[in-house]
N, CA, C and O atoms as CSV, one atom per row, in Angstrom:
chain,resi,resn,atom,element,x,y,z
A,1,UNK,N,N,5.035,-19.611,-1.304
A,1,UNK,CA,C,3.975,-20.162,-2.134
A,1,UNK,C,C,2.654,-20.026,-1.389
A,1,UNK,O,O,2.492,-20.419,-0.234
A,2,UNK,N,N,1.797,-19.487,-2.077
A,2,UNK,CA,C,0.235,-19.522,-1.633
A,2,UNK,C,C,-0.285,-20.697,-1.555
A,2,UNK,O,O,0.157,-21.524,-2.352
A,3,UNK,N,N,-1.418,-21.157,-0.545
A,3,UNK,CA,C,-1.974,-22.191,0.005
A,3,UNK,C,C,-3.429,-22.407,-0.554
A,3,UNK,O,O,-4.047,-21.360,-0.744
A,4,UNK,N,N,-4.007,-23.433,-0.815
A,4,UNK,CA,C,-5.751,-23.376,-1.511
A,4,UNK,C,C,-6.077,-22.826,-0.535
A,4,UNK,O,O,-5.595,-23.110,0.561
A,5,UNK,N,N,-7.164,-21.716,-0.753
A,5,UNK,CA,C,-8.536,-21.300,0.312
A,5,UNK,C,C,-8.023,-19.860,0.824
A,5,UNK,O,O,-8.798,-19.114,1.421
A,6,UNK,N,N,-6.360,-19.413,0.505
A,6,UNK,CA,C,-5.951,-18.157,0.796
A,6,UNK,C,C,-6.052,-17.256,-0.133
A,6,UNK,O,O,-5.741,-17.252,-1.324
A,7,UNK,N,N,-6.721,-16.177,0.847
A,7,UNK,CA,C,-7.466,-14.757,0.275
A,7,UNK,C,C,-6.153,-13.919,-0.019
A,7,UNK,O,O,-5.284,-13.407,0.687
A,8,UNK,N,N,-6.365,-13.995,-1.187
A,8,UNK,CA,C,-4.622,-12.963,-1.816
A,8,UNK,C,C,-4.957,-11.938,-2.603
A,8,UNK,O,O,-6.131,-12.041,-2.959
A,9,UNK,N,N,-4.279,-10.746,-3.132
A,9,UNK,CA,C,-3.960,-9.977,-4.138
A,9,UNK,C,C,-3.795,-9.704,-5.061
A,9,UNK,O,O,-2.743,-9.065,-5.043
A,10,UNK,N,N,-4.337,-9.777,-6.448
A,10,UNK,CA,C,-4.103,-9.915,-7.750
A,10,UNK,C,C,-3.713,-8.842,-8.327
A,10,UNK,O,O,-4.352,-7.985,-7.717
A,11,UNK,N,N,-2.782,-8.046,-9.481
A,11,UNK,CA,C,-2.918,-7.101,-9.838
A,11,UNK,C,C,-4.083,-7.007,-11.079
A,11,UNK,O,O,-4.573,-6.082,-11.727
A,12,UNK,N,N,-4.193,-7.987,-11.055
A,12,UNK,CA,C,-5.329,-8.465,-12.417
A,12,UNK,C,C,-6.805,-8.596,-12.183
A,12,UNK,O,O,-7.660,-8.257,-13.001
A,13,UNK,N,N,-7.033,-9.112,-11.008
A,13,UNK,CA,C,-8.531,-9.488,-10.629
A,13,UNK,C,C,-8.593,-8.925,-9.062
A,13,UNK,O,O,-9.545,-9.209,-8.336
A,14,UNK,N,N,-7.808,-8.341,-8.746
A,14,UNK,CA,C,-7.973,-7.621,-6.977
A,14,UNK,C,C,-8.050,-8.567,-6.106
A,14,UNK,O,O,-7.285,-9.516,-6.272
A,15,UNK,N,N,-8.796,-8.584,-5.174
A,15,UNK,CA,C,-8.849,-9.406,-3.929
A,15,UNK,C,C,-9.460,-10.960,-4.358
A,15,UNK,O,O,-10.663,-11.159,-4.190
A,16,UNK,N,N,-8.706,-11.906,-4.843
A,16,UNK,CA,C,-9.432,-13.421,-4.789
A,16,UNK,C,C,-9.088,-14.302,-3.822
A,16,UNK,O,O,-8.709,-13.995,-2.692
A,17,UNK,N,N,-9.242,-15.614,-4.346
A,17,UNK,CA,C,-9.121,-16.298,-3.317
A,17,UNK,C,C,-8.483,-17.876,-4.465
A,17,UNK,O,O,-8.992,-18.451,-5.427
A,18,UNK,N,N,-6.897,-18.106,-3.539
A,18,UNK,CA,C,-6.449,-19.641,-4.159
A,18,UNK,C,C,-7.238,-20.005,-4.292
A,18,UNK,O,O,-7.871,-19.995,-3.237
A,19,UNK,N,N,-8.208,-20.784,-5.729
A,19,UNK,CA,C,-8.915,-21.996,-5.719
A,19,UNK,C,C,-8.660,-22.967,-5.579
A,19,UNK,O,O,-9.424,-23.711,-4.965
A,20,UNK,N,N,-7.196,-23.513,-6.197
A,20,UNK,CA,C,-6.763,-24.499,-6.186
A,20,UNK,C,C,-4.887,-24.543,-6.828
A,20,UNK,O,O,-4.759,-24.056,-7.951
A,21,UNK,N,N,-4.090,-24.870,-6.423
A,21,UNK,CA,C,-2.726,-25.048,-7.499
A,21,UNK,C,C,-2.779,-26.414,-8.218
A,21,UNK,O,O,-2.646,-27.517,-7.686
A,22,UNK,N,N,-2.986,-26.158,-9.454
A,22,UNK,CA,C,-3.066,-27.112,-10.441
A,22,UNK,C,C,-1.574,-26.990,-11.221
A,22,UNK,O,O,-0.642,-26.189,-11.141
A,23,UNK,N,N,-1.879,-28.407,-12.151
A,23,UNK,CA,C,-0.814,-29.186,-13.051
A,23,UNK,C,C,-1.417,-28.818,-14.096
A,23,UNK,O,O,-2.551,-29.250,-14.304
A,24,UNK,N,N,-0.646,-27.710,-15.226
A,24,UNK,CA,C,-1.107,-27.735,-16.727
A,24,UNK,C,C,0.215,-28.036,-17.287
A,24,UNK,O,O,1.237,-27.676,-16.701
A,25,UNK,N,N,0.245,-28.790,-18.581
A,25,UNK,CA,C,1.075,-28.422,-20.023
A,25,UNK,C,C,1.230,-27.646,-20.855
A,25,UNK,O,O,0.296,-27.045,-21.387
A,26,UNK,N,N,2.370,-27.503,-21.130
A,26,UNK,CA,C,2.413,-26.499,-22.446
A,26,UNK,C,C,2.550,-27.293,-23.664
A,26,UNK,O,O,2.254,-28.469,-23.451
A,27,UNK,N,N,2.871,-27.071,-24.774
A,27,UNK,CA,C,2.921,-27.607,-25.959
A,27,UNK,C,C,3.944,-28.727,-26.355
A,27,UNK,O,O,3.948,-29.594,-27.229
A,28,UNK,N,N,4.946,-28.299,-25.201
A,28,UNK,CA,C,6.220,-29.235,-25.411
A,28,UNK,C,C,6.048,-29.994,-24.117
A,28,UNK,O,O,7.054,-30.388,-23.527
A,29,UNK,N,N,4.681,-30.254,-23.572
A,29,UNK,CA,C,4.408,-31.399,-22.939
A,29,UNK,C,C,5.415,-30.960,-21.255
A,29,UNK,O,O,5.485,-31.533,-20.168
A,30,UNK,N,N,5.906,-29.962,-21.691
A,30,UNK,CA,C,6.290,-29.866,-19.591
A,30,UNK,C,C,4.708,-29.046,-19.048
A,30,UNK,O,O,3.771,-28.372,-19.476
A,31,UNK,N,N,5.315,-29.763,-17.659
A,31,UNK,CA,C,4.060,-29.361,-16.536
A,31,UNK,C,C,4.700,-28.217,-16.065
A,31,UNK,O,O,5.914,-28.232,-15.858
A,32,UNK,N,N,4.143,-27.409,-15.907
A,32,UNK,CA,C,4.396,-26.411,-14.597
A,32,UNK,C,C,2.969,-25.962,-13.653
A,32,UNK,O,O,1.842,-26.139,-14.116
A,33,UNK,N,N,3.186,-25.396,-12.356
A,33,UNK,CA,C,1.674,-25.529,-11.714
A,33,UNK,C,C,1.629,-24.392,-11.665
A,33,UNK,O,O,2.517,-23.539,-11.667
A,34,UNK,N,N,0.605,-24.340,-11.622
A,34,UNK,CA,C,-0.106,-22.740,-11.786
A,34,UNK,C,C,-1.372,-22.558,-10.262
A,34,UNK,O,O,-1.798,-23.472,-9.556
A,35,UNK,N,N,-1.633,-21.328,-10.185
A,35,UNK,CA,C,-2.566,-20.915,-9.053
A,35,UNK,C,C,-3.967,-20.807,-10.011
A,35,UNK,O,O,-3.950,-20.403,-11.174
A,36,UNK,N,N,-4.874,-21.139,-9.466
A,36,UNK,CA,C,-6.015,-20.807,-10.095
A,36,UNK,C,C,-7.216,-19.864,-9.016
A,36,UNK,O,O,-7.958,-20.340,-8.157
A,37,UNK,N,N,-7.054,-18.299,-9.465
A,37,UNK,CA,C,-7.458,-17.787,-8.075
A,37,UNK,C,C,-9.045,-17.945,-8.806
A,37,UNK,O,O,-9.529,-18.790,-9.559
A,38,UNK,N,N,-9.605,-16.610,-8.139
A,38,UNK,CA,C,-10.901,-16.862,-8.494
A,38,UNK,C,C,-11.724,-15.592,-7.303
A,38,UNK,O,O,-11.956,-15.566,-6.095
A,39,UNK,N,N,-11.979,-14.565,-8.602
A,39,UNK,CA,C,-12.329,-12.846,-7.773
A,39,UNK,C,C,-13.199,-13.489,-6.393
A,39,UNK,O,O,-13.819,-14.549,-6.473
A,40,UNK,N,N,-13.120,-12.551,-4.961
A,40,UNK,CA,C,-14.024,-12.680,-4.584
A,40,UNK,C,C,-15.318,-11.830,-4.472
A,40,UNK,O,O,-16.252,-11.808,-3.671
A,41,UNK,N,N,-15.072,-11.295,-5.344
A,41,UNK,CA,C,-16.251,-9.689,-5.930
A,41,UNK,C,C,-17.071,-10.231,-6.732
A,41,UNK,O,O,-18.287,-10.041,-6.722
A,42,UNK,N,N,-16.352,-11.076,-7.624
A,42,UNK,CA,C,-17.005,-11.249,-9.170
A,42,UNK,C,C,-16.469,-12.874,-9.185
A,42,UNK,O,O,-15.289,-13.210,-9.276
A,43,UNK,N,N,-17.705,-13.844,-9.065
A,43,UNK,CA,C,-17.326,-15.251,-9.250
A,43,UNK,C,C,-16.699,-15.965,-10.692
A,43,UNK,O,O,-15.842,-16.823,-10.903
A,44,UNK,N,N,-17.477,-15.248,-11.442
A,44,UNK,CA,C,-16.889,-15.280,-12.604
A,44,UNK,C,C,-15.828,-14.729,-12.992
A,44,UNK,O,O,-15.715,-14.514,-14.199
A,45,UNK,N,N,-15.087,-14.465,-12.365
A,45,UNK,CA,C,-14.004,-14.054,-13.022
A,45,UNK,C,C,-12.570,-15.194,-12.416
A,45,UNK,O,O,-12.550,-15.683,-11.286
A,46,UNK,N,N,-11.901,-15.331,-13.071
A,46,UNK,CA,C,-10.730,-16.311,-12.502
A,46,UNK,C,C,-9.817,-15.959,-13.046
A,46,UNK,O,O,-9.857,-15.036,-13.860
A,47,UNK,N,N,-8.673,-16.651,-12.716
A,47,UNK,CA,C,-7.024,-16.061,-13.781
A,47,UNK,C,C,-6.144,-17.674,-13.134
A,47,UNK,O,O,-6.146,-18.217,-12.029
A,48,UNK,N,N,-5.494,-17.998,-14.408
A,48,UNK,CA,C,-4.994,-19.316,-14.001
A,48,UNK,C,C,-2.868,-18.445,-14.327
A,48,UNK,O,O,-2.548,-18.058,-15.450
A,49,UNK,N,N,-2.065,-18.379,-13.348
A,49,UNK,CA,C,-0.842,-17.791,-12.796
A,49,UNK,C,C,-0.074,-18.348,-12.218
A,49,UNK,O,O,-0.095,-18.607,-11.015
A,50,UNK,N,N,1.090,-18.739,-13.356
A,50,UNK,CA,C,2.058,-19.613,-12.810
A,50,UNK,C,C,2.554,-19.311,-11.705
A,50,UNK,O,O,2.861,-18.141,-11.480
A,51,UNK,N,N,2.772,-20.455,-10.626
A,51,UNK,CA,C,3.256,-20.062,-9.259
A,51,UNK,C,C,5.011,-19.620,-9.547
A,51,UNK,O,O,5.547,-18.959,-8.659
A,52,UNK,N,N,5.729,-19.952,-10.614
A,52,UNK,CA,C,6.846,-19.668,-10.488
A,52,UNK,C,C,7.067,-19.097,-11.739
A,52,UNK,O,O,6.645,-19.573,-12.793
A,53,UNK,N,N,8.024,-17.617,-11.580
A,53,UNK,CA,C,8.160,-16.675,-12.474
A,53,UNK,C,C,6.908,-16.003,-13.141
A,53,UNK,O,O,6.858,-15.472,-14.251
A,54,UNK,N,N,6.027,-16.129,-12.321
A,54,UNK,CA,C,4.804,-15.256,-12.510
A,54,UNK,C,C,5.029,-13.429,-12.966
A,54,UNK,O,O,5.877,-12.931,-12.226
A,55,UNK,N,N,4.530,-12.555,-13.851
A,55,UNK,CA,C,4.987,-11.347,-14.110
A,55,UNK,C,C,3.321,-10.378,-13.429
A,55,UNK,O,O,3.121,-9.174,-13.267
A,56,UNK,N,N,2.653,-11.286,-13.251
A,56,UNK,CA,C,1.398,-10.685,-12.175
A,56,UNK,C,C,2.035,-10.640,-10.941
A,56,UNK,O,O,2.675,-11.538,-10.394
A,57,UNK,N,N,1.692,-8.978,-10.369
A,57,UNK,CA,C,1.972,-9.392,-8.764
A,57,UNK,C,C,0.873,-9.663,-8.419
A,57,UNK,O,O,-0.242,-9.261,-8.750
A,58,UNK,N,N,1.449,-10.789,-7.321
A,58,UNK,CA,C,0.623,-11.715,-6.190
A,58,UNK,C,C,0.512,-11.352,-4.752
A,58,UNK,O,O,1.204,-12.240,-4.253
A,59,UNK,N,N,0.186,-10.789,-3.988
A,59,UNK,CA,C,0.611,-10.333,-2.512
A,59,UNK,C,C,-0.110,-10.512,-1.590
A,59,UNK,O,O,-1.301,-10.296,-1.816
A,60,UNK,N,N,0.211,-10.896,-0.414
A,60,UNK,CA,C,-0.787,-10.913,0.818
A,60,UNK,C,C,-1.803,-9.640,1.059
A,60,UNK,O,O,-1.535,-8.515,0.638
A,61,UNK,N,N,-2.895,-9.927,1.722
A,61,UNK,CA,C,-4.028,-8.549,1.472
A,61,UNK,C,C,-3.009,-7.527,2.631
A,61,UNK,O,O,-2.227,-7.962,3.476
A,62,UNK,N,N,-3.332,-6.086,2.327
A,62,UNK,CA,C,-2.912,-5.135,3.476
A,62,UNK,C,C,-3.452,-5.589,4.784
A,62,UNK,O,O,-4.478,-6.239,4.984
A,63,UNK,N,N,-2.467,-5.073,5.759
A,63,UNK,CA,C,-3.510,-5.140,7.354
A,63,UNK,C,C,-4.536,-4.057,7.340
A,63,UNK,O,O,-4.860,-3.218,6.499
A,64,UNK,N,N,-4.969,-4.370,8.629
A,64,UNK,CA,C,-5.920,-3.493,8.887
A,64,UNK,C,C,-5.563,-2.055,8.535
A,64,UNK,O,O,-5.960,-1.395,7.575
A,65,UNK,N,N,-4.671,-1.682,9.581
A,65,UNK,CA,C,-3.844,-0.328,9.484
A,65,UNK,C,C,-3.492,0.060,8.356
A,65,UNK,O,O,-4.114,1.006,7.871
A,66,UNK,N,N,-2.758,-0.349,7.852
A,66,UNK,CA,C,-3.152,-0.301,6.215
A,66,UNK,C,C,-4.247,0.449,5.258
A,66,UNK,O,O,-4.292,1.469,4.570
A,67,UNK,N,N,-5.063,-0.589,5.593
A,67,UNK,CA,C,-6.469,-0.007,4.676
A,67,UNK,C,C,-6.567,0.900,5.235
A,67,UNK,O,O,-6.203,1.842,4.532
A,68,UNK,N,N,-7.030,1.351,6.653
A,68,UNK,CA,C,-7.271,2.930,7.463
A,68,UNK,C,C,-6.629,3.674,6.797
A,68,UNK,O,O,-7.113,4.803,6.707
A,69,UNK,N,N,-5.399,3.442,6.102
A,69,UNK,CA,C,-4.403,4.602,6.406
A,69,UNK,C,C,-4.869,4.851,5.056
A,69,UNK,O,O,-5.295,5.980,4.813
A,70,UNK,N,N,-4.853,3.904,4.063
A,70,UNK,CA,C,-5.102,4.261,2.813
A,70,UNK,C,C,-6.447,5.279,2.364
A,70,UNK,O,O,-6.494,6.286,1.657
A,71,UNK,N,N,-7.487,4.528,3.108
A,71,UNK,CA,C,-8.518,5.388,2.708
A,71,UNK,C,C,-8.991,6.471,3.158
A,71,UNK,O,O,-10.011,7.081,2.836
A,72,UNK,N,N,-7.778,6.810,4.338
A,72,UNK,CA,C,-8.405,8.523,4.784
A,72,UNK,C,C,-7.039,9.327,3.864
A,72,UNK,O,O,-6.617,10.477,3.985
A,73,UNK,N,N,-6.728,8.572,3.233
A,73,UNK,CA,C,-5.149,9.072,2.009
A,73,UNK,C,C,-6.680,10.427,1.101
A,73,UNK,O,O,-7.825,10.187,0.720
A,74,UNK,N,N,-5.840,11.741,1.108
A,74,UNK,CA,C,-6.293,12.880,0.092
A,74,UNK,C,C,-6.996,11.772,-1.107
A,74,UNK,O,O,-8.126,11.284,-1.140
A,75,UNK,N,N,-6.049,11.641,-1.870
A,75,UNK,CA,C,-5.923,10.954,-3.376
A,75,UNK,C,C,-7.191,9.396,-3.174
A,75,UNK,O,O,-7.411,8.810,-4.233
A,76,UNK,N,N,-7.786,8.938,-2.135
A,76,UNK,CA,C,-8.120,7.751,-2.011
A,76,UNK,C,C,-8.784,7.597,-3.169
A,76,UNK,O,O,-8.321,6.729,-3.910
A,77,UNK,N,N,-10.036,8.367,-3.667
A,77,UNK,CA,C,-10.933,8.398,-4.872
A,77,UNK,C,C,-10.380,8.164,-6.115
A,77,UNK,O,O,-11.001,7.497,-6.943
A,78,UNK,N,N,-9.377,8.591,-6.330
A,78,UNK,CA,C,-8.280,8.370,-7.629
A,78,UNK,C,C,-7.629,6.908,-7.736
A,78,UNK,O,O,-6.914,6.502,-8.652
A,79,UNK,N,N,-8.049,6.187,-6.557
A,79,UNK,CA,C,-6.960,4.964,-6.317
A,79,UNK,C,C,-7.635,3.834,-7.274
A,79,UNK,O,O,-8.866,3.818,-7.305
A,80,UNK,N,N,-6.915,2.882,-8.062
A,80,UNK,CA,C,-7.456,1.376,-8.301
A,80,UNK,C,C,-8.546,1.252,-7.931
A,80,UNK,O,O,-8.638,1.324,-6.705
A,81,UNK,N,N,-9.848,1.022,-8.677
A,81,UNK,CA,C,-10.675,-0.088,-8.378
A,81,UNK,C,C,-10.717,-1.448,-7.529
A,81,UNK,O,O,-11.597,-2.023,-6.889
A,82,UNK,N,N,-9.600,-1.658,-7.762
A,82,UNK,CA,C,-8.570,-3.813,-7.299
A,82,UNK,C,C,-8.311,-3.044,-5.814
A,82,UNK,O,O,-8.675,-3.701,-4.838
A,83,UNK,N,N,-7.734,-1.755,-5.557
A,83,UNK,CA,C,-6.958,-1.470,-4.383
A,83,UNK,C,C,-8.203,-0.913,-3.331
A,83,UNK,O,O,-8.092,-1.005,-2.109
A,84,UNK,N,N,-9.335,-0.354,-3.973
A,84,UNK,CA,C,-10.440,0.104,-2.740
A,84,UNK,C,C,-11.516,-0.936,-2.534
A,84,UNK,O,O,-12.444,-0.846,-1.731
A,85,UNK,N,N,-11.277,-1.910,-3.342
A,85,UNK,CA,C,-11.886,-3.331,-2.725
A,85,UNK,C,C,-10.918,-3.814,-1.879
A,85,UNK,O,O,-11.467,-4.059,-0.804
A,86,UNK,N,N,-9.809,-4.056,-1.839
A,86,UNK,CA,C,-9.346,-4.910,-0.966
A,86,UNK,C,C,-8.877,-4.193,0.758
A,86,UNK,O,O,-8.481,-4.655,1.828
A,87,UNK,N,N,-9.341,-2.321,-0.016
A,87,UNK,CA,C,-9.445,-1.795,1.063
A,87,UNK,C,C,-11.058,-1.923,2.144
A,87,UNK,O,O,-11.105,-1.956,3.374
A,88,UNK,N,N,-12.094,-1.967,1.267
A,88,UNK,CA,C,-13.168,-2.112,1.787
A,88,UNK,C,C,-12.803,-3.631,2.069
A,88,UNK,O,O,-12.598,-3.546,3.280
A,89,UNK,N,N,-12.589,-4.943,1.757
A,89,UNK,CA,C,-12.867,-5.980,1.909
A,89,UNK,C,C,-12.022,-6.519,3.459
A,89,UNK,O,O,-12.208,-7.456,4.236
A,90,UNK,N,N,-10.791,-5.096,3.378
A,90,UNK,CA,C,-10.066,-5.864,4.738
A,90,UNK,C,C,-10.826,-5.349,5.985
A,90,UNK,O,O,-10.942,-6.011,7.016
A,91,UNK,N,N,-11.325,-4.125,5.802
A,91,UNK,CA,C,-11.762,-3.451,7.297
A,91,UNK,C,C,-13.493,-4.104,6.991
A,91,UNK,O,O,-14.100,-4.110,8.062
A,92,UNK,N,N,-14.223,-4.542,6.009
A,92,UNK,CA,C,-15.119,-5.409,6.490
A,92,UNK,C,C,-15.035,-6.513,7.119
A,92,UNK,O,O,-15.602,-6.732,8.189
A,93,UNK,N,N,-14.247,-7.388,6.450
A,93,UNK,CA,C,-13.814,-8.665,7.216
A,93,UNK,C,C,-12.568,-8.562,8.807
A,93,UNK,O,O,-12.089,-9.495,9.453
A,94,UNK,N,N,-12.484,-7.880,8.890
A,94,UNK,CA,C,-11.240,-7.191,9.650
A,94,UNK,C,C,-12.153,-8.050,11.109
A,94,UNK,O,O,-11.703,-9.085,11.601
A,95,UNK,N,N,-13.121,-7.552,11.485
A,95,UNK,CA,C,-14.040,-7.998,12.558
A,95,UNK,C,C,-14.272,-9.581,12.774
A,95,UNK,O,O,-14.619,-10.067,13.851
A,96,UNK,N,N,-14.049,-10.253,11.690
A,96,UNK,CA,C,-14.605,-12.070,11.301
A,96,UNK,C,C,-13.300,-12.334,12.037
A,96,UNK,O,O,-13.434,-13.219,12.882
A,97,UNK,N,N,-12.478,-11.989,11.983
A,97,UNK,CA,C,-10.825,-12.990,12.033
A,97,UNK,C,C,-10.698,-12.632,13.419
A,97,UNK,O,O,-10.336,-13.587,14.107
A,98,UNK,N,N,-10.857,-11.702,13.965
A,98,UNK,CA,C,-10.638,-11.210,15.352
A,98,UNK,C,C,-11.471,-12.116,15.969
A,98,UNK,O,O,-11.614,-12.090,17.192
């Protein structure tokens, strides 16, 4: 389970960030909690994703090595929009965490 304030993977909104895991209802009155991420590209944008049996993948960002590897990849230009942000976003921030 993802934690508030962790920078994750969306296949929907790319690189966001847990805002918060909240308590919603459905119609027949059960709770289930959901993630409420929230782009970190685009503030406006959010996606509220049940933490359990979710059909969005959710994933930890690539490592460093990773992104390198990806973006000297032939094909990089052809790749996701969601996937060359979170490639630019890891080897920018890559330097902060160190």
């Amino acid at each position: 389970m993802f934690q508030k304030k962790d920078i994750i993977y969306s296949e929907t909104i790319g690189v966001c960030m847990v805002e918060d895991v909240v308590k919603l209802a459905d119609n027949k009155k059960d709770v289930y909690q959901y993630y409420l991420l929230r782009s970190v590209f685009d503030r406006k944008k959010k996606a509220y994703i049940p933490v359990e049996n979710h059909t969005v993948q959710l994933r930890n960002l690539i490592t460093m090595q990773e992104a390198i590897a990806l973006q000297e990849e032939m094909d990089y230009e052809k790749k996701n929009i969601h996937i060359k942000e979170e490639i630019a976003y890891v080897i920018e921030n890559h330097n902060k965490e160190v």
